[in-house]
N, C-alpha and C positions, 0 to 999 in steps of 0.2 A: 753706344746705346744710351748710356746715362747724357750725354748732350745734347742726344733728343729730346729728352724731357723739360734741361734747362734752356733749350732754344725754341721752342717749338710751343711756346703754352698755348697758345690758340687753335693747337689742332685736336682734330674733329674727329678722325677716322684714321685707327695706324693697323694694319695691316702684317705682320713678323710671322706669316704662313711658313712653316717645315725650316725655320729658322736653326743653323746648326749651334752645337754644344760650344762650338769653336766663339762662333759670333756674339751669341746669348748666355749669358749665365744668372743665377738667380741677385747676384747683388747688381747685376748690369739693369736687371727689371727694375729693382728696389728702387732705383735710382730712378729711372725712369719716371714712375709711376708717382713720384714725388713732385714731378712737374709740370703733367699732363692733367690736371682735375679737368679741363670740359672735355676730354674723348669720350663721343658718342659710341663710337663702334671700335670694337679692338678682336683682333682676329690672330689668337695664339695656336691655332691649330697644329698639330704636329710636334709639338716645343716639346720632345722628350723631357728634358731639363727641368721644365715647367713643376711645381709640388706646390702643395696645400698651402705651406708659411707666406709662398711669395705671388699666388694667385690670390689669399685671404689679404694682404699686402697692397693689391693691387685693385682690390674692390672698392676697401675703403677709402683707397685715395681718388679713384673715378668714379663719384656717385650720380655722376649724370649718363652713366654708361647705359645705350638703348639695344646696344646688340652685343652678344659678348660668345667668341665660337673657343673651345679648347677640345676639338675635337681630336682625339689620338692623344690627348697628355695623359700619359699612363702615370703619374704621380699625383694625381690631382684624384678624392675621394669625396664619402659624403660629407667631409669636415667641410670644404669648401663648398657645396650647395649650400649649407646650412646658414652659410654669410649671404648669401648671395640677397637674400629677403629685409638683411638689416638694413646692408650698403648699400646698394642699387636699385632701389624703387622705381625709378623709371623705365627698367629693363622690362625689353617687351620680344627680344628675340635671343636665344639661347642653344647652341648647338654643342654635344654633349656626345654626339655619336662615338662610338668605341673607345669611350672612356669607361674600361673596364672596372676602376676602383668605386661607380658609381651605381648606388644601390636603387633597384624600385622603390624605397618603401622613403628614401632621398627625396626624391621626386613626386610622389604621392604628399609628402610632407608638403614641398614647395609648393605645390598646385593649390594644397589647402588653404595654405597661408594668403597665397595671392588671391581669392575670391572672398 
């Protein structure tokens, strides 16, 4: 995982949907995310493994990120929306479904902030 990031800077769109524990881990992200700054879209959905240190990680190293899905990461809370406003400004699509760790009043914030 980590050689995607130092081979691949140009890419735009990475995709790692229901990605297992086995393939992904969180310094495999780290790594990653080190060498990706133009990913528009990144789609971790599923990424049990996935938590707040290495998703807040991966914000601030893709700030041109336009679409960002962690739908099912059950480690992921309102620590991590609360970046999401700093890092990612040009984010304009966000899927967030059954991510239980994540509060309405999270979201209520974000919404504020962005208008």
């Amino acid at each position: 995982v980590a050689a995607i990031g130092s081979r691949l800077t140009r890419l735009a769109v990475l995709i790692m949907k229901l990605c297992s524990q086995d393939t992904l881990r969180p310094a495999g992200l780290h790594a990653l995310a080190n060498g990706i700054r133009n990913l528009k879209r990144l789609d971790l959905s599923g990424v049990t493994q996935l938590d707040n240190a290495t998703l807040k990680h991966i914000l601030k190293q893709c700030p041109c990120l336009k679409s960002l899905s962690i739908s099912g990461c059950k480690g992921v809370s309102d620590e991590s929306i609360r970046q999401l406003n700093s890092c990612c400004q040009q984010l304009e699509a966000l899927d967030i479904s059954s991510c239980v760790g994540i509060e309405l009043q999270s979201l209520m914030d974000l919404m504020h902030d962005v208008h």
